[in-house]
C-alpha positions as a printed Julia matrix, in Angstrom:
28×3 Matrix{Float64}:
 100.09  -65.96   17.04
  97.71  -68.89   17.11
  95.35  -66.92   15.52
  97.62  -66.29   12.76
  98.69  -69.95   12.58
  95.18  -71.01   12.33
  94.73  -68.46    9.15
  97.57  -70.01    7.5
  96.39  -73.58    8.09
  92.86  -72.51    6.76
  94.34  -70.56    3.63
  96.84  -73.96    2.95
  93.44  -76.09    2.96
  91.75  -73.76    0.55
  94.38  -73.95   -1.71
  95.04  -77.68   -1.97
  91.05  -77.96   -2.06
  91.2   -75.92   -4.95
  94.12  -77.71   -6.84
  92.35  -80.85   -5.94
  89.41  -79.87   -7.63
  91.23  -77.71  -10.89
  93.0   -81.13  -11.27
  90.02  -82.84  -12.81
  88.46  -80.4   -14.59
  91.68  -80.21  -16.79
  90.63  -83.43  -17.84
  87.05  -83.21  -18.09
């Protein structure tokens, strides 16, 4: 279970990383 929770977490990160970074090169 906290295992599972910790995937999630890490999988959420990746994924706002990315759309952090997809953000600018849209514009540049």
């Amino acid at each position: 279970m906290k295992l599972k929770q910790c995937m999630f977490d890490l999988l959420l990160t990746l994924h706002y990383l990315t759309s952090v970074f997809n953000v600018p090169l849209l514009f540049f």
